[in-house]
C-alpha positions in Angstrom: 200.0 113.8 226.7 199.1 116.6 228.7 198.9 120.1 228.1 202.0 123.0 228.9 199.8 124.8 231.9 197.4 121.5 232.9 196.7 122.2 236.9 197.1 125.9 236.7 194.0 127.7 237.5 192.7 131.1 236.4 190.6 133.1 237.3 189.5 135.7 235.1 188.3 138.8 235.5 188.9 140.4 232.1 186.7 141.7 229.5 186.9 143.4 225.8 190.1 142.3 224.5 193.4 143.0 226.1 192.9 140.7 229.3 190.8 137.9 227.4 193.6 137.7 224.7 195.8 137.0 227.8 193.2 134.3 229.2 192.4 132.7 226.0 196.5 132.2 225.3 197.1 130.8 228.9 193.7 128.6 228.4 194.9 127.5 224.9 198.0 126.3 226.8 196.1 124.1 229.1 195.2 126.4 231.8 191.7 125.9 233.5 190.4 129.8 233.4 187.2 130.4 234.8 186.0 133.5 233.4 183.6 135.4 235.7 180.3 137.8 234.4 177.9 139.6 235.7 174.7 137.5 235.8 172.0 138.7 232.6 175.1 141.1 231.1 178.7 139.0 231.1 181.2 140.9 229.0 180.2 143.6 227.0 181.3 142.2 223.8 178.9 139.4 223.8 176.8 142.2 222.1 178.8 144.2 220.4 179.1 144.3 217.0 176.9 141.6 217.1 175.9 140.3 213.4 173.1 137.9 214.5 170.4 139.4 217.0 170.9 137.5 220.7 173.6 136.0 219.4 177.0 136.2 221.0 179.1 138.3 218.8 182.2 137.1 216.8 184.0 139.9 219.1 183.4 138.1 222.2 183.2 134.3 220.4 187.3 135.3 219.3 188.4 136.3 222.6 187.0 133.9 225.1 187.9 130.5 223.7 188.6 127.2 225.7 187.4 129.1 228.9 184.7 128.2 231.9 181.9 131.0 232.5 180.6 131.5 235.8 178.4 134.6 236.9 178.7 136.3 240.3 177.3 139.5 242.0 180.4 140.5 243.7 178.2 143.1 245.5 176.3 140.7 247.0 177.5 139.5 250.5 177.0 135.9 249.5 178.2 136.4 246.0 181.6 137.8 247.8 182.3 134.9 249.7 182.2 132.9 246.5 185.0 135.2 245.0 186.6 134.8 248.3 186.4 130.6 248.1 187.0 130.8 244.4 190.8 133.4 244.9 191.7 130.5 247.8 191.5 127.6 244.6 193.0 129.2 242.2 196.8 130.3 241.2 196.2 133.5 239.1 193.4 136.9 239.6 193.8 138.6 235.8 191.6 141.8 235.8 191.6 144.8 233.4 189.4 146.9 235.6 189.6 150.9 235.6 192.1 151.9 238.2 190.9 151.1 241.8 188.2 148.6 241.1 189.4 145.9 242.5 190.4 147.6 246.0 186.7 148.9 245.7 185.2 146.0 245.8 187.2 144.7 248.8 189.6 142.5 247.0 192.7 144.5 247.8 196.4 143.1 247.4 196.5 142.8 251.1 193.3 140.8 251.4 193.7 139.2 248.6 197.2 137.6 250.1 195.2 137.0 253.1 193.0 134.2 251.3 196.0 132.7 249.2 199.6 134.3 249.4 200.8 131.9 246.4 198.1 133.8 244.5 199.5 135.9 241.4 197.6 139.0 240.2 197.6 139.7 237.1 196.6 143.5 235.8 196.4 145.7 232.0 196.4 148.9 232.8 196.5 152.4 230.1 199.4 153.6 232.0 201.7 152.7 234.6 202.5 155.1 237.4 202.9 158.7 236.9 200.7 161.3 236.0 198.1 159.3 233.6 198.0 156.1 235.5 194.4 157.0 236.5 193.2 158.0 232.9 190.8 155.5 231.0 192.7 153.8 227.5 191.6 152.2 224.8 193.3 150.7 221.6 194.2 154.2 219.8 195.0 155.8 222.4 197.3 153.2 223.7 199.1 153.5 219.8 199.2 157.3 220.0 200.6 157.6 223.7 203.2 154.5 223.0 205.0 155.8 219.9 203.1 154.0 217.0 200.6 156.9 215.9 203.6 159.3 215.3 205.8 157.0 213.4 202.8 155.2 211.2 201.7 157.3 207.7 203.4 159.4 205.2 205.0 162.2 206.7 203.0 164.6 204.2 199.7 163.6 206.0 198.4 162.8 210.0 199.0 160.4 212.1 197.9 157.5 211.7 197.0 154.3 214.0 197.4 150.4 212.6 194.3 147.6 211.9 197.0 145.4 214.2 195.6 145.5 217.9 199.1 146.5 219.0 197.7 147.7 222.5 195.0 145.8 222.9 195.9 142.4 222.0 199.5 143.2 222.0 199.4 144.1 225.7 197.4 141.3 226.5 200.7 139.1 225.1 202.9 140.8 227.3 200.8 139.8 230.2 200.5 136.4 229.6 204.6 136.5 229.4 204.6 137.7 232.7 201.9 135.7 234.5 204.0 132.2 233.0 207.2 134.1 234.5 205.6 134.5 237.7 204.3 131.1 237.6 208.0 129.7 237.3 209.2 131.9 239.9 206.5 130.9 242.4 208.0 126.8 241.8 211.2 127.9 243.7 209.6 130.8 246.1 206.3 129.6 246.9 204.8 133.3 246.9 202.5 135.0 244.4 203.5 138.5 243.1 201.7 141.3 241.5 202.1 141.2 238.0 201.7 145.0 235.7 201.4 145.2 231.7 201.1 149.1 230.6 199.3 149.4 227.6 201.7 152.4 226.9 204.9 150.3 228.2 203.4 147.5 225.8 202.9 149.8 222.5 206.4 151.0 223.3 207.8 148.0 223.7 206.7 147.0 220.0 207.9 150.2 218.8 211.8 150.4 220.3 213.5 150.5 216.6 211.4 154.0 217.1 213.0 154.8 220.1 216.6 153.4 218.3 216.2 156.1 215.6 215.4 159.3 217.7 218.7 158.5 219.5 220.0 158.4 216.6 218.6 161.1 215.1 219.4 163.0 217.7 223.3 162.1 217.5 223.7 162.5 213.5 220.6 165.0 212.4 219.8 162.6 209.8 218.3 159.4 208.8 219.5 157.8 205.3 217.2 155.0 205.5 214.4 156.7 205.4 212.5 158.3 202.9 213.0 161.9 203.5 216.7 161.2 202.3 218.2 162.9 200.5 216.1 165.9 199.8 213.5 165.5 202.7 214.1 167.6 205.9 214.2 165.9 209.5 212.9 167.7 212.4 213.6 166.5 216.3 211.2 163.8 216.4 211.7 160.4 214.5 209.0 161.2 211.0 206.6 159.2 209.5 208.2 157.1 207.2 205.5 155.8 205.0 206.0 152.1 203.8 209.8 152.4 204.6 211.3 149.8 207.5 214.0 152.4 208.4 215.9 150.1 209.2 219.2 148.0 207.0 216.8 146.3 204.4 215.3 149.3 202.2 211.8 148.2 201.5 208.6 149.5 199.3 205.3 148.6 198.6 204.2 148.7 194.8 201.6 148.1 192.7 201.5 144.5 191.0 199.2 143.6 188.1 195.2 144.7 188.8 196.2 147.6 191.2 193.3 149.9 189.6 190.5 147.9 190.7 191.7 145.5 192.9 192.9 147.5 196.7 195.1 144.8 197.4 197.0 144.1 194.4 200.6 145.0 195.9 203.7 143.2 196.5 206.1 144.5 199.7 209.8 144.4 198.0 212.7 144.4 199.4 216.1 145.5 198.0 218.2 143.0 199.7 222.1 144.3 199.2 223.0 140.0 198.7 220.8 139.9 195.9 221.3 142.8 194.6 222.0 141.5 191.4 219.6 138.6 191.4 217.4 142.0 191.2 219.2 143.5 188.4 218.7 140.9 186.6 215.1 139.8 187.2 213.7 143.4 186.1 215.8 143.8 183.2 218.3 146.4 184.3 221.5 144.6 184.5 223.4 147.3 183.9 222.7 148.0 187.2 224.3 146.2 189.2 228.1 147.1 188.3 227.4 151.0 187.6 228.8 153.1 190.5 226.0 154.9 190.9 223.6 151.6 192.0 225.9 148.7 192.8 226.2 149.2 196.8 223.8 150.1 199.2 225.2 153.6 200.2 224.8 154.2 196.5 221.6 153.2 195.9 220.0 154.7 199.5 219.3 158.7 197.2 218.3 157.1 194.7 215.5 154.5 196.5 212.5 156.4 194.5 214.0 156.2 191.4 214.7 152.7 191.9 211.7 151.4 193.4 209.8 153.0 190.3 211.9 150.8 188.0 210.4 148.0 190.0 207.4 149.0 190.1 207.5 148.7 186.2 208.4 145.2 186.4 206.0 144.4 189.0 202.6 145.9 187.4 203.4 143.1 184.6 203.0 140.5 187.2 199.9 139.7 189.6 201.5 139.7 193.4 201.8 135.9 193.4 203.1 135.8 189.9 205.9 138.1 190.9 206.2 136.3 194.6 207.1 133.0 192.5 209.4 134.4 190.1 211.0 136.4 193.4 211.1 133.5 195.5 213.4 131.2 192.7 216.5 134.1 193.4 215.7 134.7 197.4 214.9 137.9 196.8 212.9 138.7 199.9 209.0 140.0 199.3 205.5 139.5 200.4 202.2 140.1 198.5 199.4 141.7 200.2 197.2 139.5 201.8 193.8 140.6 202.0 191.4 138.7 205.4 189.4 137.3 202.4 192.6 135.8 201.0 194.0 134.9 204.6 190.4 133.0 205.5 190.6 131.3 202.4 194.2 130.1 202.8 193.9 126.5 203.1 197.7 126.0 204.9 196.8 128.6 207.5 194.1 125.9 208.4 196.2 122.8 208.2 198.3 124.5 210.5 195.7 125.5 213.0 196.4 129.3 212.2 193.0 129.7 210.9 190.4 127.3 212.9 186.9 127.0 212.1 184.5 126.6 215.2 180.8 125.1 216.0 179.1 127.1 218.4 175.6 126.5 219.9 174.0 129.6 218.7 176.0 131.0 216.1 176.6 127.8 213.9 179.8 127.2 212.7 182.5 130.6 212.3 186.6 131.4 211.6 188.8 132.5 214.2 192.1 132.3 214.7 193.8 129.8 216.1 197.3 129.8 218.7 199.8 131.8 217.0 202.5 129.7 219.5 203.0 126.2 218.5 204.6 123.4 221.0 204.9 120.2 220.1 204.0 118.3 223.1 201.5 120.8 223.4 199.2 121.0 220.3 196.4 123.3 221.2 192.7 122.5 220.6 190.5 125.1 220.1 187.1 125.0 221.6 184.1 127.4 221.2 183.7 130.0 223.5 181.1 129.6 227.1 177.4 130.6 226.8 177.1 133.1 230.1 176.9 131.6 232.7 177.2 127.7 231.5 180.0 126.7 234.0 178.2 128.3 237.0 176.7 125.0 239.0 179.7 122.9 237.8 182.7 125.1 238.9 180.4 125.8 242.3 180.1 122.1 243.2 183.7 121.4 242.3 184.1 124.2 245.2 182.5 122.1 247.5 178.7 123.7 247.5 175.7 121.1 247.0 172.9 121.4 244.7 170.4 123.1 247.7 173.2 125.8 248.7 173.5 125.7 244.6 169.9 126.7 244.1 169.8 128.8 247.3 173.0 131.1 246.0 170.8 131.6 243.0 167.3 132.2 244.6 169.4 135.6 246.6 171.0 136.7 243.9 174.7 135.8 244.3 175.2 133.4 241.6 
């Protein structure tokens, strides 16, 4: 059976991590991306970070799966007509340049539509227009200019930005949304479209129950499922709200048994008003859950601290998979802290492809992860990621050039 995206060809111009993510899901789907270096250097990441000398790094390695690498010296007249033949074969351009590169290097929208007008063009940018759309973004910044920074912490200390690659790699899954979008439309219009993903617009995006409760701060003052409730005071801007969902399910972390020497020994909990007295029950308070002052959720929301305390007692008697168990018997929703030791080490992450372990030439044999997106006349393969350069004289025959023109490209420089 074939795969979702078989016939669809990219061509890739992305690097670090919010365009390859996009690549690598659209190559895991069956797409034929053809990423394209800079001949001696490729992408940046091949060496950074790197934890075996000349070795591509496990940055790069986790990024660029399943995808063709090619080099190219777009400077280089002859180089440039290769781009040129190479935008005419394919169906998508994905870049993640600085702002203007492209255009710079003669590849506007205009002349691009020129060589191929069913071509789609693909772009993660910081901003989108307006007055930062020329600045330079990375991952934090992306987080503190979308929302996330403000909201993420306790509202006693900073800011504070997430281990989740939220802009980054969270951008990068908008992109590939649109870029499938764009592919459909093109099957009734037969025209290629410019396609945008914000890295702020993208960070927002994941952060809209943010932009929910400042409206609604806004309207009432005051936000009772958050922590700063009762006796807290609210400002004008939604607060941190430390390991609170703020939203209908009031939620804690707590300690679980071997907290003081283990960092991950925690259990997320929630007070789920259905099982309210399932929870009663389970941590010895029955009493609980008929007294007035605990039996419904408006009751309980001033008295969350005291509450989750009472847990917490319970909780510290249990390690977090003990408790997670017991939990799980009543429905009583929770999850323990996973650690990435404990999620490597998780065999039905691999049975399920989740977690996937990879041979590579170089590196030997390394962890990655695998499609989050499972379709099931789809199943993805994951393969290792290109050496620089390895796809260079295949894709350029399959574009028609012989072996001399081949060696010739390479003897100026182009290739």
């Amino acid at each position: 059976m074939g795969k979702a995206l078989d016939g669809v060809r990219i061509l890739d111009f992305t690097h670090v991590q919010s365009g390859p993510t996009c690549t690598q899901l659209l190559a895991w789907f069956g797409a034929d991306v053809i990423k394209v270096e800079r001949a001696g250097a490729g992408d940046i990441t091949r060496e950074q970070l790197r934890d075996i000398p000349d070795v591509d790094s496990l940055y790069f390695t986790m990024l660029n799966h399943n995808k063709r690498s090619v080099t190219i010296d777009t400077k280089n007249p002859e180089g440039k007509q290769v781009l040129e033949a190479l935008i005419q074969k394919c169906d998508v351009l994905v870049e993640n340049f600085a702002p203007g590169a492209l255009d710079r290097m003669g590849f506007t929208w205009e002349r691009i539509q020129e060589l191929n007008p069913r071509m789609i063009v693909a772009s993660v940018k910081g901003f989108g227009p307006g007055p930062y759309e020329d600045c330079k973004v990375y991952e934090n910044v992306a987080q503190c200019a979308g929302g996330a920074a403000s909201t993420t912490g306790f509202d006693d200390g900073p800011p504070v930005v997430t281990g989740a690659q939220i802009g980054d790699s969270g951008t990068g899954l908008h992109l590939a949304l649109g870029i499938v979008t764009a592919l459909y439309q093109r099957t009734q219009t037969g025209r290629g479209q410019r396609v945008l993903a914000a890295m702020q617009d993208g960070v927002l995006n994941l952060c809209r129950v943010k932009l929910r409760d400042q409206q609604r701060l806004e309207r009432t003052g005051v936000m009772k499922e958050y922590p700063q409730y009762p006796n807290g005071k609210f400002g004008e801007a939604v607060p941190r709200a430390g390991n609170a969902s703020g939203g209908g399910q009031p939620g804690w972390i707590l300690k679980c048994k071997g907290w003081e020497t283990d960092p991950n020994a925690y259990i997320y909990f929630i007070t789920q008003a259905p099982v309210w007295a399932k929870i009663c029950n389970v941590i010895g308070k029955e009493e609980w859950a008929t007294d007035p002052d605990y039996a419904t959720p408006a009751a309980r929301l001033p008295r969350l601290k005291e509450i989750f305390a009472e847990i917490e007692r319970w909780t510290m008697t249990k390690t977090k998979f003990e408790a997670m168990q017991i939990l799980n018997k009543y429905d009583i929703p929770c999850g323990p802290i996973l650690s990435m030791k404990e999620i490597a080490e998780e065999p039905s992450l691999r049975q399920t492809g989740t977690i996937v372990e990879v041979d590579h030439p170089t590196r030997g044999k390394y962890l990655t992860v695998g499609n989050p997106i499972k379709l099931s006349d789809s199943p993805t393969e994951v393969k290792r990621s290109p050496l620089l350069g390895e796809h260079t004289d295949e894709v350029m025959a399959e574009l028609g050039y012989s072996p001399e023109q081949i060696s010739a490209l390479r003897t100026a420089g182009a290739i």
